[in-house]
N, C-alpha and C positions, 0 to 999 in steps of 0.2 A: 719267260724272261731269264734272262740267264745273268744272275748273278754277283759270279763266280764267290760264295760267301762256302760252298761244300769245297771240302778238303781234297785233297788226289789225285793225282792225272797233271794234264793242261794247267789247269785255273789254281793250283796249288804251286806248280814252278814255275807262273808269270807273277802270283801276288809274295815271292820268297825274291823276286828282284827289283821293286815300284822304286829304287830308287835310283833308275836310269834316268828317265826324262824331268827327276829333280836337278842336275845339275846345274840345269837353266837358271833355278834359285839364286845360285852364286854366282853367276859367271860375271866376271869382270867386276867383281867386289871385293876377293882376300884374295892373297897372296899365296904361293906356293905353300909357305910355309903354315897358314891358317885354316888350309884344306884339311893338311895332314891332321893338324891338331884339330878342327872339326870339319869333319865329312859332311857332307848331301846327309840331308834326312833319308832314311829307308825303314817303308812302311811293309808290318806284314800282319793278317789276322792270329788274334792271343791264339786261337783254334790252331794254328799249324807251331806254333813254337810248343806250347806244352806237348811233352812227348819226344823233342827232341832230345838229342844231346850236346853237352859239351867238355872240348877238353881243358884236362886242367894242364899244369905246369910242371908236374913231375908226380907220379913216375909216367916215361913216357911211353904213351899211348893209351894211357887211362882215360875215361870218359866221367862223365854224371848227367845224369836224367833231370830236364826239367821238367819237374811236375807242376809248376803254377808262379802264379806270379802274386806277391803281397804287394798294393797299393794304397798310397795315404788319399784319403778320399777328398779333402781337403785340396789340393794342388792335383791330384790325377799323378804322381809321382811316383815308380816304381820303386819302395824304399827295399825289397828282398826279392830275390828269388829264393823259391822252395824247388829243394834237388835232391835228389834218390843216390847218397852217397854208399849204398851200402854193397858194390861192384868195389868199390874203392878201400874202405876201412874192413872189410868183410867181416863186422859184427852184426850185432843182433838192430845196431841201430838201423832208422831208414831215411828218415828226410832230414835236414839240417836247411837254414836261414842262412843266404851269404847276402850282405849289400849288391845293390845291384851295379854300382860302381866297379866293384871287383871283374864284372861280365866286359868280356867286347865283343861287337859283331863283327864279324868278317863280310864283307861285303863277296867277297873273291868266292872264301868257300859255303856261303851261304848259312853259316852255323855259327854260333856262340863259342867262344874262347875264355874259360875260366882263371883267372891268374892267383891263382891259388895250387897249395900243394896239400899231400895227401896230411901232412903235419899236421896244415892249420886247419882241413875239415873236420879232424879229430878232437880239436879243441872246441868246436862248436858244440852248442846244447841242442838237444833232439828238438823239432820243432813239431807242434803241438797245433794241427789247422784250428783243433774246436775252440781253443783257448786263447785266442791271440792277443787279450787284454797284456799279456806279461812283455809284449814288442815295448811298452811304454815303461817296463820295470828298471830300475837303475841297475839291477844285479845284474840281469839278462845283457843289459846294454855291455856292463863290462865283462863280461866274458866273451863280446863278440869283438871289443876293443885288444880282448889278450892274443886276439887271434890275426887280426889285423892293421892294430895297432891306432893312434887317437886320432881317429878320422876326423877331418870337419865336420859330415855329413851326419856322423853319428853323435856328435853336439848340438844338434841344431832344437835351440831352446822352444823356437815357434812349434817345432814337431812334439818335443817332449808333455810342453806345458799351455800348447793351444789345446782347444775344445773343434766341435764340428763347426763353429761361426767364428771363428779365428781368422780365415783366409776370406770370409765377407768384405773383412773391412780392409784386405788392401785391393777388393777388386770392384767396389762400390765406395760410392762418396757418401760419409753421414748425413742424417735430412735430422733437424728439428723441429719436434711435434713439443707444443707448447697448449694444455687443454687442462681439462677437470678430470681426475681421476672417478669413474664410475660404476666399477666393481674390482675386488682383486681374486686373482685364484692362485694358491700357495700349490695345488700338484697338477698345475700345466706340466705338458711333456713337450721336451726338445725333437729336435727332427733323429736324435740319437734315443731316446726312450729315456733319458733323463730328467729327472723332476725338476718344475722351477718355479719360482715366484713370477705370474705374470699380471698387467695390469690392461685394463681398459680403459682408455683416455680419449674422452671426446673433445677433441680440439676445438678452437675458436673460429674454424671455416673446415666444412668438409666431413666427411665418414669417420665413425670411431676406429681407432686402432686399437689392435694388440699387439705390448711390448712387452718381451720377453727381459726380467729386469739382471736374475741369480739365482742359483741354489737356495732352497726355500733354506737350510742350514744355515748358509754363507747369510741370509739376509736376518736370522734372527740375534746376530750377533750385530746389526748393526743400530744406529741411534737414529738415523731418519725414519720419519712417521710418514707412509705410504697408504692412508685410510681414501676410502670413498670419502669424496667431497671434496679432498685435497686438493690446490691448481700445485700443476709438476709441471715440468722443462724437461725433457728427454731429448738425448742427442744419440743419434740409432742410426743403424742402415736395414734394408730392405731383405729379409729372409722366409724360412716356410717354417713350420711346427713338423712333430711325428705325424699328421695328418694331412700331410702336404699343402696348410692352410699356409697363406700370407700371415707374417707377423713383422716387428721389426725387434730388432736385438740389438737394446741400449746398451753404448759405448760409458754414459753420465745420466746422471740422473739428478736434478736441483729442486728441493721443496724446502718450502720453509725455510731458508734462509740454510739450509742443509743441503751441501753439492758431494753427490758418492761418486765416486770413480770407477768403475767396474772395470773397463777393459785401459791397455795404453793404446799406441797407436798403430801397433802390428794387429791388435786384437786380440791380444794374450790374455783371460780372465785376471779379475785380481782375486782369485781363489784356487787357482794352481801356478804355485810355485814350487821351489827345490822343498820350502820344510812340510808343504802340503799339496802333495803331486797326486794330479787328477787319474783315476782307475781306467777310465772310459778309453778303449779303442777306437779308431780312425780308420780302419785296418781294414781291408777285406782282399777278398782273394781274384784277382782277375778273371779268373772264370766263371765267378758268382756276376760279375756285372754285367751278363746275358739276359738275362732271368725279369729283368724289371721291365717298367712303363716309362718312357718320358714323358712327362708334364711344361706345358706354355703355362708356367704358370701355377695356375690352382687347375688348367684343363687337360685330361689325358689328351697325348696327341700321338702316339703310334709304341710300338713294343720293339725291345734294344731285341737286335738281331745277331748283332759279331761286335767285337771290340779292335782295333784296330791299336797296335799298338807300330810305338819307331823305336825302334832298336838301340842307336847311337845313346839316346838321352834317357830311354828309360821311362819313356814319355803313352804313358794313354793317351795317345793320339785321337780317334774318333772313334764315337759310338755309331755303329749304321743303323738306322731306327726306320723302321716299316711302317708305314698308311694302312698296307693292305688289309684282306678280312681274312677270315681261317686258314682258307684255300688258300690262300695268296694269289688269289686272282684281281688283276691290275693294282698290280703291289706297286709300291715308290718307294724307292729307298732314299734315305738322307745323310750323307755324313756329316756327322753334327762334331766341332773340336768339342773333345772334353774339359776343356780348361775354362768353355763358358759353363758346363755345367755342377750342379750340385749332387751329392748322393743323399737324398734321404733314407728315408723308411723302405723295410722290407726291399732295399737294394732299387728303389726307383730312380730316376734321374732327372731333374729338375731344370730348367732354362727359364731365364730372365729375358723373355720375348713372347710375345704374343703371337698365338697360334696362326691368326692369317698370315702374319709376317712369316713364321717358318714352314708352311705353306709353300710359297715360292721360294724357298732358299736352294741352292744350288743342287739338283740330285743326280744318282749313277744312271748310266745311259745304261744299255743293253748290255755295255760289255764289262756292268759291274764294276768289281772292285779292280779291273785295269785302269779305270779313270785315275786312281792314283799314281800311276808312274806318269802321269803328265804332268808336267811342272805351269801349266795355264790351269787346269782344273782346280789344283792343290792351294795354288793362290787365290783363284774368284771364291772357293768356299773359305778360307781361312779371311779374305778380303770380305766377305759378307757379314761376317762374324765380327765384325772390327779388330782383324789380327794383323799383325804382321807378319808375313812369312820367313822373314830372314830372324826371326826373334820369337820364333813360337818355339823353335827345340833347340835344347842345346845339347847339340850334340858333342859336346867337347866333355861330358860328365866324365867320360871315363879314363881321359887323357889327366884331366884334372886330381883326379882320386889318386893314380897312380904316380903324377906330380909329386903329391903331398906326403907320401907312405914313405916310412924314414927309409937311408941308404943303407943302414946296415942294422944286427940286431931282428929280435925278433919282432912279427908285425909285419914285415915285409914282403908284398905279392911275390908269390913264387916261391920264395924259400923254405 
């Protein structure tokens, strides 16, 4: 079966143009002038962008190597590229963090365009793969604002001061579990390796649950009495643990005549904030999200093959995830959007579907990852998924970014 998921040749400079027979997506929806500002989606595997290059904005004919891509795991959002500035600065330094907004594709020349100058990659701090915890540090943040100046993107509170269940709650409706509390465990682990206060509650109809409540810290500071025996009210949406078990993770929680608040209504803990900002990274590296299993669920259901990323937005677009067995003999490939799935543990990848249903979901015909330049394929799998195709990428990120970058002074792409 072929494919085309190997790099070079043929099937590397058809899957660097899928966003021909996207065009269909739009036609007869925006305006000339909506185009410009967001283009067709174009799809290409993470495998053929790291390793390219691109150039920046002065001096010219300067390049930089993209080595990898940082993603928020959370939304599948590309918040960085990692680039091999050191052709550039020619110090001792090597890789540096630019927002990915800074990036455009070129459609035309088939490569990334960095709007950025040799100035401002000098101002960046060395970036640091094994340590990414510091992406979420205020200092780091500002020295990446001294260099591009006070982006929206790089304020963005849900990012700062969400947890790994943050983006749960604006893509699931909360359920109310109302039962007897019947054991509690103070070092359950989250699907990040964080410890928490969880509860088991056997409801008044139905299988016990486990809900995942706070930081066993955060919770010994509080006055409600969460004992075995207790009846509780939890108001939760449907999540996994660090062992990819079902849990749900309370938004409220009401006993005794005592209602706590834990999260608002983006999902933002009430345990990171500006004066008590959470350590925990989000963060991983695009090419690490090879390596895992997807789960229907609590059941393995095939191993992530390539990552399929679109360019414009910056967008983890799809995982392609294999049936097959070692050999890959009568392999099936799936492209699954990343925006239904989760990152747990050890880089696995999670879906809120049951395994016969993904089963029959939409899969690559023989000729591989070309199914993506056809703009009826792109839709029936984004349409299976309950997407919208005209509202899955926004491709307009980087129009936007450059919108908002002030017109003069420094900060400003290019200069």
């Amino acid at each position: 079966m072929n494919t085309g998921i190997k790099t070079g040749g043929r099937e590397c400079r058809a899957s660097l143009i899928m966003s021909i027979g996207l065009l269909a997506l739009y036609s007869g929806t925006a305006t000339a002038q909506d185009e410009v500002k967001a283009p067709p989606p174009c799809f290409a595997p993470c495998s053929q962008l790291t390793g390219s290059r691109a150039m920046i904005d002065s001096p010219a004919d300067a390049s930089v190597g993209i080595e990898d891509f940082v993603v928020d795991t959370r939304d599948g959002m590309i918040a960085y590229a990692l680039v091999d500035a050191h052709g550039v600065l020619g110090d001792t330094r090597r890789s540096v963090a630019v927002p990915y907004e800074a990036l455009t594709w070129s459609t035309e020349k088939h490569r990334y365009e960095l709007r950025v100058s040799k100035s401002q990659l000098s101002q960046l701090p060395e970036f640091d793969e094994g340590n990414m915890a510091y992406l979420n540090d205020a200092n780091w943040i500002s020295s990446v604002r001294a260099a591009f100046g006070d982006q929206q993107d790089l304020n963005d509170e849900r990012r700062r001061f969400g947890d790994e269940y943050t983006l749960f709650f604006t893509k699931r409706e909360p359920e109310r579990i109302k039962g007897t509390i019947t054991s509690v465990d103070e070092n359950a682990r989250t699907a990040m390796g964080d410890e928490c206060l969880s509860l088991t509650v056997e409801p008044e109809e139905g299988d016990e649950q486990i809900v995942f409540v706070a930081p066993s810290d955060f919770m010994k500071n509080q006055k409600i009495d969460l004992s075995p025996g207790k009846e509780v009210e939890v108001t939760a949406v449907r999540a996994f643990d660090g062992k990819m078990q079902p849990v749900h993770v309370a938004q409220s929680v009401h006993c005794d005549g005592w209602q706590l608040r834990l999260r608002d209504e983006q999902g933002i803990p009430a345990w990171t904030t500006r004066d008590r900002p959470h350590h925990q990274t989000y963060y991983v590296l695009a090419t690490d999200l090879n390596n895992g299993e997807l789960f229907a669920g609590d059941v393995e259901f095939g191993s992530v093959k390539q990552t399929i990323i679109e360019m414009h937005s910056g967008t983890v677009a799809f995982s392609i995830v294999s049936t097959g067995d070692i050999l890959n003999v009568n392999e099936i490939l799936y492209p699954v959007p990343f925006q239904k799935l989760t990152v747990g543990a050890d880089d696995h990848l999670v879906i809120d579907l049951p395994a016969d249903e993904l089963q029959v979901a939409p899969k690559l015909s023989r000729k591989g990852l070309d199914d993506l330049t056809h703009a009826g394929f792109v839709s029936r799998v984004l349409a299976y998924y309950g997407m919208d195709d005209k509202r899955a990428f926004d491709t307009s990120r980087a129009s936007k970014w450059l919108a908002a970058a002030p017109t003069s002074g420094k900060g400003r792409p290019g200069q």
